[in-house]
N, CA, C and O of each residue as an XYZ file, in Angstrom:
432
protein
N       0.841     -1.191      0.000
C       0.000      0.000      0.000
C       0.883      1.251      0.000
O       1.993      1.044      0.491
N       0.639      2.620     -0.474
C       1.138      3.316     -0.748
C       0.868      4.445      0.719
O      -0.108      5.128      1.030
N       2.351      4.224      1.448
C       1.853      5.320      2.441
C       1.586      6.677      2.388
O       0.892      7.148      3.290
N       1.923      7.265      1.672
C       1.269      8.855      1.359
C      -0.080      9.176      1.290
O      -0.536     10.300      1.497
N      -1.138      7.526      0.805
C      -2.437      7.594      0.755
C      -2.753      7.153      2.002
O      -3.899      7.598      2.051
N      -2.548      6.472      3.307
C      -2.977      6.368      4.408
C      -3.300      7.197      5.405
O      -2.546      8.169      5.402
N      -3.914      7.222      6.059
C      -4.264      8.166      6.929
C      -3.517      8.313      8.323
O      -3.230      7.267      8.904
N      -3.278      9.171      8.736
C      -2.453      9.511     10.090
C      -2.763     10.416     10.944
O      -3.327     11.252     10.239
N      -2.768     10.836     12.089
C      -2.460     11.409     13.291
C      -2.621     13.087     12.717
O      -3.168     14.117     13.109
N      -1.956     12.736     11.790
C      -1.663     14.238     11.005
C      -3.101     15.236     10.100
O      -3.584     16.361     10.227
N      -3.382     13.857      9.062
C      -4.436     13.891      8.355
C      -5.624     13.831      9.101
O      -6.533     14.432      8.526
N      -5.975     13.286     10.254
C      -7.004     13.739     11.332
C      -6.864     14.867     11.477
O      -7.749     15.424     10.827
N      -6.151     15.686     12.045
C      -5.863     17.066     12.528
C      -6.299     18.201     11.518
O      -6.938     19.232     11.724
N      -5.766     17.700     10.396
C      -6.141     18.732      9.099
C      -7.584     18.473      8.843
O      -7.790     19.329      7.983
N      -8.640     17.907      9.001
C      -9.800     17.706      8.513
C     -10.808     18.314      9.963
O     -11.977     18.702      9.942
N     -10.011     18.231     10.956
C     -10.440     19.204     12.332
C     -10.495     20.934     12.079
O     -11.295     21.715     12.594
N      -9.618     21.184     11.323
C      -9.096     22.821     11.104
C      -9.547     23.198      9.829
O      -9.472     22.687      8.711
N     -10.286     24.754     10.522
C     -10.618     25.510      9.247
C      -9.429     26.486      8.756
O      -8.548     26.901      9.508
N      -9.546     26.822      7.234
C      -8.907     27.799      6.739
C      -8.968     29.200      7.774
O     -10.034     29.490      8.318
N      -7.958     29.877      7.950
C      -7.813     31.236      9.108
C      -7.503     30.914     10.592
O      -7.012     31.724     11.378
N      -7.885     29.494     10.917
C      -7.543     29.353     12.463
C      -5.883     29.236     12.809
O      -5.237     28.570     12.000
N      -5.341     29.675     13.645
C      -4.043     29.768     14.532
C      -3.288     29.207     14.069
O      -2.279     29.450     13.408
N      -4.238     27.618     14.749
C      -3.210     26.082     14.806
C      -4.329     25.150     14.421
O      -5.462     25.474     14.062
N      -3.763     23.785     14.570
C      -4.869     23.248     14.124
C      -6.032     22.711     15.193
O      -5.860     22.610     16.408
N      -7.308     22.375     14.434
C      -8.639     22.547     15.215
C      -8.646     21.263     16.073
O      -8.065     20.213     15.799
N      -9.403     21.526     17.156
C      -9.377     20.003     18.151
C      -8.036     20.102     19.186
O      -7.920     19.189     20.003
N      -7.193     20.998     19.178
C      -6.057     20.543     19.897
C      -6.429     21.641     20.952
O      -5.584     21.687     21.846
N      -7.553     22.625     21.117
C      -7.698     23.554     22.000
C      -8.698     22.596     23.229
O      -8.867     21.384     23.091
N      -9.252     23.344     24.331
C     -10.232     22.337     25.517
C     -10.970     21.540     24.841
O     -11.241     22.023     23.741
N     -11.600     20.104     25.097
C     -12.255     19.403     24.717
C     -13.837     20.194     24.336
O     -14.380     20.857     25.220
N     -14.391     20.071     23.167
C     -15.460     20.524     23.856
C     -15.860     22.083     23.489
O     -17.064     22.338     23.499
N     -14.936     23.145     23.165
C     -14.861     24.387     23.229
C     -14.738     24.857     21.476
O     -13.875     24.297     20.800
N     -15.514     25.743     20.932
C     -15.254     25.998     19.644
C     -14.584     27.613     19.624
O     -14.225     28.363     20.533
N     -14.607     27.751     18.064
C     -13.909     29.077     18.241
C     -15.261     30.068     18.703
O     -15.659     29.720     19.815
N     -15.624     30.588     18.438
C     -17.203     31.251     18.964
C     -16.966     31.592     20.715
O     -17.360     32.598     21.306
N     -16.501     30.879     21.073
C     -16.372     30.910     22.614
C     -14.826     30.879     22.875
O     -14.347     30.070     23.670
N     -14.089     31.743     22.216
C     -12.600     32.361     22.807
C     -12.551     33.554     22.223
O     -13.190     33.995     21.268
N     -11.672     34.064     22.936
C     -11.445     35.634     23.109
C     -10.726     35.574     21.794
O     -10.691     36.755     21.449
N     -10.410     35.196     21.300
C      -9.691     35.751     19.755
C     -10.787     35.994     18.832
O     -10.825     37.117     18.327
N     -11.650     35.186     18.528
C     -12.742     34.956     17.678
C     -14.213     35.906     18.038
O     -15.181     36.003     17.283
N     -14.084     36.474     19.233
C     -15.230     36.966     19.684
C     -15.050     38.500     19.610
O     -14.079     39.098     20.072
N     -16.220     39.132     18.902
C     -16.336     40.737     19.022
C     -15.927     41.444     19.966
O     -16.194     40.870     21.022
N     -15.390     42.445     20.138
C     -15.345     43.762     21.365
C     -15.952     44.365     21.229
O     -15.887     45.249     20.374
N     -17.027     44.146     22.169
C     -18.049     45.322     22.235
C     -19.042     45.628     21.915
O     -19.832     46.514     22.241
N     -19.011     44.518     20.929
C     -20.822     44.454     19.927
C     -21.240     43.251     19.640
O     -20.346     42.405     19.653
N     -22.443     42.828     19.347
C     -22.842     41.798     18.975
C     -22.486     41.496     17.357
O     -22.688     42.280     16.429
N     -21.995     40.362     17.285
C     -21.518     39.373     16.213
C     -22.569     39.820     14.688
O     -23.695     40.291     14.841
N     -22.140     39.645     13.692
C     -23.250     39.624     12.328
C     -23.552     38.372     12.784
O     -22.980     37.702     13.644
N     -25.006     38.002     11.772
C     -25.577     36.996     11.597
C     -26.300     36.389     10.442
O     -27.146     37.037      9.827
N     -26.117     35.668     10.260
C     -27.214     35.282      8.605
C     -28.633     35.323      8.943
O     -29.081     35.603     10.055
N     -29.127     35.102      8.181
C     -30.854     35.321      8.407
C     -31.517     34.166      9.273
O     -32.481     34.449      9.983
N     -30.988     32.776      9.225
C     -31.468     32.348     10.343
C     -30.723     32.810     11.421
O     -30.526     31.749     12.015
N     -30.400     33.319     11.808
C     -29.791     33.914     13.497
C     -28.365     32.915     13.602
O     -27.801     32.933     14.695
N     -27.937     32.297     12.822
C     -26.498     31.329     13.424
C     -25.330     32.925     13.175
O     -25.440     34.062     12.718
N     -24.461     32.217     13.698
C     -22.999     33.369     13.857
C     -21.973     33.469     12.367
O     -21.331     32.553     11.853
N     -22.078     34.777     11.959
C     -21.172     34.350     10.690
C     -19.884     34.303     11.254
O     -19.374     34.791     12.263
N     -19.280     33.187      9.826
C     -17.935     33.535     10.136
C     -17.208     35.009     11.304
O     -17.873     35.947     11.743
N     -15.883     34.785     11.514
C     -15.073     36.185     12.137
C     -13.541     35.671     11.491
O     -13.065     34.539     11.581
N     -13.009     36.726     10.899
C     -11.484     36.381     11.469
C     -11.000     35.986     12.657
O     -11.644     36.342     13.644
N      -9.837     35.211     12.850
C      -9.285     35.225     14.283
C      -8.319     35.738     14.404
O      -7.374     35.374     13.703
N      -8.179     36.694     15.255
C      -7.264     37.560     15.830
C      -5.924     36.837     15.943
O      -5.149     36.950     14.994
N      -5.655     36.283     16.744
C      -4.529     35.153     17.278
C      -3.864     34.983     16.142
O      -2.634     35.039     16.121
N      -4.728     34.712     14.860
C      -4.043     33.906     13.538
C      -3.430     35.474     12.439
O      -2.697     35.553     11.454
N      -4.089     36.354     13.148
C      -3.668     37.879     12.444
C      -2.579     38.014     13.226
O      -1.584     38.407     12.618
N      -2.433     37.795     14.502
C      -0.864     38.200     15.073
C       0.304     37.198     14.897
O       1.505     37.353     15.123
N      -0.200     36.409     14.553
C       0.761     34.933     14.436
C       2.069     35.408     12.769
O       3.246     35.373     12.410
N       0.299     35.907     12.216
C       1.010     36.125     10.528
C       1.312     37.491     10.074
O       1.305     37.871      8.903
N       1.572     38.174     11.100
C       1.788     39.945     11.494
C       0.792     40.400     10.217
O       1.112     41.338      9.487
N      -0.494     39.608     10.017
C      -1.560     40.595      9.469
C      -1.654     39.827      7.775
O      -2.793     39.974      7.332
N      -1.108     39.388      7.202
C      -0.339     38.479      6.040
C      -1.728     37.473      6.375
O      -1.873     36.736      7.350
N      -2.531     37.665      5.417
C      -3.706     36.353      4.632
C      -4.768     36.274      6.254
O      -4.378     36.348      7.419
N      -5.507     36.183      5.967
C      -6.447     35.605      7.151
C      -8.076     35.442      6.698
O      -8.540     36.502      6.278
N      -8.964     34.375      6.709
C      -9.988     33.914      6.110
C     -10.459     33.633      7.391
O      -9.866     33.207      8.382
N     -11.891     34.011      7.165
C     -12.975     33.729      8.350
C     -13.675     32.420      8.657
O     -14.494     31.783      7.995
N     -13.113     32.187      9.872
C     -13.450     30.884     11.089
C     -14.464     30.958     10.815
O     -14.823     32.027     10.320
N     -15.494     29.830     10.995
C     -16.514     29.687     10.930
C     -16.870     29.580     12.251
O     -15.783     29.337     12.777
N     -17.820     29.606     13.268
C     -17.875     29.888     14.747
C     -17.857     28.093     15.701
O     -17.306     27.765     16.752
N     -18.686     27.332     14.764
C     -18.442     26.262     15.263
C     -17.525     25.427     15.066
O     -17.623     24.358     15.669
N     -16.588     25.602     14.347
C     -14.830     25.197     14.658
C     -14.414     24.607     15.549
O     -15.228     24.796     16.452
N     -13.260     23.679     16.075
C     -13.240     22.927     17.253
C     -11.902     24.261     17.678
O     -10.900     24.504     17.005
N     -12.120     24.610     18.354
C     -10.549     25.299     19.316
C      -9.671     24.776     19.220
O      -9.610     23.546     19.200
N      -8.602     25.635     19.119
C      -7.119     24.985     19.104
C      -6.318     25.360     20.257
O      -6.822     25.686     21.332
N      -4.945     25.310     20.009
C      -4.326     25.352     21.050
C      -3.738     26.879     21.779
O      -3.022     27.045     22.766
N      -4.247     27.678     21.022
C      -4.259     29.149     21.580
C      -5.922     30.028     22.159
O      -6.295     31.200     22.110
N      -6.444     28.974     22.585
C      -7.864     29.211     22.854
C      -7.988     29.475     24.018
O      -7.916     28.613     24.893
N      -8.284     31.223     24.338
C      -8.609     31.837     25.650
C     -10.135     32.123     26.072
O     -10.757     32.900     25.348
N     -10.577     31.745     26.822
C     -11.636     31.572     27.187
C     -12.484     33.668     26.526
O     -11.794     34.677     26.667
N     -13.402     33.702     26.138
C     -14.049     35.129     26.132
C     -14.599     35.201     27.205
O     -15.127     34.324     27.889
N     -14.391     37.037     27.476
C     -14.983     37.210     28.358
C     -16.466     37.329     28.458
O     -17.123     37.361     29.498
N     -17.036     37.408     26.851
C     -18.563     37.156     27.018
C     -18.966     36.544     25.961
O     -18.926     37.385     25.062
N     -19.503     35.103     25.359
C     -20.038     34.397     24.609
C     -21.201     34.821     24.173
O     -22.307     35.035     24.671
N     -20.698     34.899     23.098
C     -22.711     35.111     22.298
C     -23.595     33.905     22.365
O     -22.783     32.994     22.527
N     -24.801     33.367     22.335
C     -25.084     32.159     21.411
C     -24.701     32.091     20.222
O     -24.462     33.078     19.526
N     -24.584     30.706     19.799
C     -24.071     30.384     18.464
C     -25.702     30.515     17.526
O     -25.659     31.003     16.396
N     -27.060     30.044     18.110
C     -27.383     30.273     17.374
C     -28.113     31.396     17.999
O     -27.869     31.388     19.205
N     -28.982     32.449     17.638
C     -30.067     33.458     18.640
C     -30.175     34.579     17.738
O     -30.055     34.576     16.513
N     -30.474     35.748     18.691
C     -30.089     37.250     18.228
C     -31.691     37.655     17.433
O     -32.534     36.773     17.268
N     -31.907     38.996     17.027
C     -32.812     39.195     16.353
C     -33.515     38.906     14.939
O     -34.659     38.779     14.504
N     -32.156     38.874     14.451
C     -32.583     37.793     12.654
C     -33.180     36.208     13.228
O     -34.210     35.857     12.653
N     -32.812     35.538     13.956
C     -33.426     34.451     14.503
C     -35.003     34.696     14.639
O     -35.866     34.101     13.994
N     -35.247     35.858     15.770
C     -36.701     36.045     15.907
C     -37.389     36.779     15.126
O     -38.463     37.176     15.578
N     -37.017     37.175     13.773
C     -37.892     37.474     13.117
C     -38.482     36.166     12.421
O     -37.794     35.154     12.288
N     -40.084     36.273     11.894
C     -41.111     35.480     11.886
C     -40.732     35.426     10.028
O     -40.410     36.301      9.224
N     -40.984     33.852      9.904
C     -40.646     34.016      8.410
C     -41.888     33.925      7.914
O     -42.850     33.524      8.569
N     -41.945     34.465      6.184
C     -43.364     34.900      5.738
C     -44.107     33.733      5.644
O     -43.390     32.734      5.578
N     -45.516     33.479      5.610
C     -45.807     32.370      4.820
C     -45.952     31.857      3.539
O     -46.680     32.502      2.784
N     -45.442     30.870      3.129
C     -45.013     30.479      1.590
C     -46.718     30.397      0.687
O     -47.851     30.146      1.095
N     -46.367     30.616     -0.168
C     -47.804     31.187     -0.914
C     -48.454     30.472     -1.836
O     -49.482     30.914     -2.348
């Protein structure tokens, strides 16, 4: 068998991690996504949202200082944390907010 096509330790890790995050995904607290660390989370305002109320993408900060500002693509919020994952000091819901509670029309 051809080892370059097998899977490894490695190739797990890469299928954990989105494009823009730090390091790679899964190696941050069990359990914890990006959405809920201080790199990934707004200062000061509430998050955009798509029309059902989930969290759009954010850049992550951490991965802007890592690459002194050089390329950065937006985390998606439910991402697994990596290994530079500081707790925020205030979590949004992932899903909620006012685009959530608006009432959708009825289909006609």
């Amino acid at each position: 068998m051809l080892s370059y096509l097998t899977k490894d330790a490695t190739s797990d890790l890469a299928n954990k991690t989105k494009v823009g995050q730090a390091h790679w995904g899964g190696t941050g607290p069990e359990g914890k996504c990006c959405f809920e660390c201080a790199s990934w989370t707004p200062d000061g305002y509430s998050p955009e949202r798509d029309e059902e109320g989930h969290l759009e993408p954010r850049r992550c900060r951490k991965f802007k200082q890592l690459t002194m500002g050089v390329g950065s693509s937006a985390v998606p919020a439910e991402a697994l944390s990596c290994k530079y994952f500081e707790p925020a000091k205030k979590v949004w819901p992932l899903i909620g907010g006012q685009k959530a509670l608006k009432e959708k029309e009825p289909a006609a």
